[in-house]
Every structure is written in structure tokens, then in C-alpha cells.
C-alpha positions as CSV (number, residue, x, y, z in Angstrom):
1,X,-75.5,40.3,-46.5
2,X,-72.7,39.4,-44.0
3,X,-74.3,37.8,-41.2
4,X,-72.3,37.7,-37.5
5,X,-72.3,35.0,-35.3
6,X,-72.0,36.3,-31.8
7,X,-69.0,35.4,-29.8
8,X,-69.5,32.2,-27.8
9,X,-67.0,32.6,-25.9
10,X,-65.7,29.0,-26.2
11,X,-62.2,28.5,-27.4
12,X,-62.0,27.6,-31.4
13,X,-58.3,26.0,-30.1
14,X,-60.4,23.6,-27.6
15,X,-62.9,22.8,-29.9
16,X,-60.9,21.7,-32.2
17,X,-59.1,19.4,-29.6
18,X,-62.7,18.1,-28.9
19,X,-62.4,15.0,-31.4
20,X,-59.4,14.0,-30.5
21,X,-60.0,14.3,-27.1
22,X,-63.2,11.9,-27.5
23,X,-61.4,9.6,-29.4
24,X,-58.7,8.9,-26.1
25,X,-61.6,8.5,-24.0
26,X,-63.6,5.5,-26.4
27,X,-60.5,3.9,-27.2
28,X,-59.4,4.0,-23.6
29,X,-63.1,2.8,-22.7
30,X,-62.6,0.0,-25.2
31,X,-59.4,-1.5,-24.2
32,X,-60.5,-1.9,-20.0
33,X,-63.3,-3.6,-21.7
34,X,-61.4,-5.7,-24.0
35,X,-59.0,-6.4,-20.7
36,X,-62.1,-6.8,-18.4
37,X,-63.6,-9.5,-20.5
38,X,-60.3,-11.6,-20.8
39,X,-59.4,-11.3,-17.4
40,X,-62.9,-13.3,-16.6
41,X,-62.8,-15.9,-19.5
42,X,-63.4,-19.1,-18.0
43,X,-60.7,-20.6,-20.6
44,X,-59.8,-19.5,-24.6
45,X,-62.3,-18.1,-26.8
46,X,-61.8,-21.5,-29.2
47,X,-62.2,-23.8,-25.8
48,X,-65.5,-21.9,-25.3
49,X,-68.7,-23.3,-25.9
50,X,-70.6,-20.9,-28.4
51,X,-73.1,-20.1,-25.8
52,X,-70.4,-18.3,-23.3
53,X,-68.7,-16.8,-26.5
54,X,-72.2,-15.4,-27.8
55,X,-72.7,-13.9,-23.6
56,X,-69.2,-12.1,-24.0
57,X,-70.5,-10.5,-26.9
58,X,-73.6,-9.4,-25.6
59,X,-72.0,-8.0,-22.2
60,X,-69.5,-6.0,-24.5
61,X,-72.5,-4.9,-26.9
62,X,-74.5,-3.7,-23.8
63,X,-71.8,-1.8,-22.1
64,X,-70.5,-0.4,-25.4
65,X,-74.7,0.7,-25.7
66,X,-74.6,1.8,-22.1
């Protein structure tokens, strides 16, 4: 039984380009947040009480979640 699938219309070339298109965009996304944070560090991540350090990591966790 040879089953068609119907023509999509959609590109195979651009779908293909799909994963590595994605993976610009997060790691692009990632780095202004990895800039973001340090630009508004009140002083170095060791000089830090553990408090602020553990509210940098839960502002990048929630916008990584968004």
C-alpha cells in the first residue's frame, strides 16, 4: 500500500532551516539576558549576598519560562 501525503505546500528547504533558525533566536535571547542581568548587578556575583544571587536566578528562570 503506498500511501501519499498531499502537498503542503511548505518548503522542505525552509523546514529544514527551521532548527537552526530557532536555535539563533534562543541563543540570541539568552545572551541580552545574560548582558541584561550583568549590566544591573549591584556589584560581583562573589560580593553578592546569596539572597540577590538566588533573585538573579529566579528573574532569569522566569523570563527563560516566559
Amino acid at each position: 500500500m503506498n500511501a501519499q501525503v498531499p502537498d503542503s505546500g511548505i518548503d522542505p528547504k525552509k523546514v529544514r532551516e527551521l532548527p537552526k533558525l530557532a536555535a539563533e533566536y534562543m541563543g540570541k535571547s539568552l545572551l541580552d539576558l545574560v548582558v541584561q542581568e550583568i549590566r544591573v548587578m549591584p556589584d560581583t556575583w562573589q560580593k553578592m549576598s546569596e539572597a540577590k544571587q538566588k533573585e538573579t536566578i529566579d528573574r532569569c528562570r522566569h523570563t527563560i519560562n516566559y
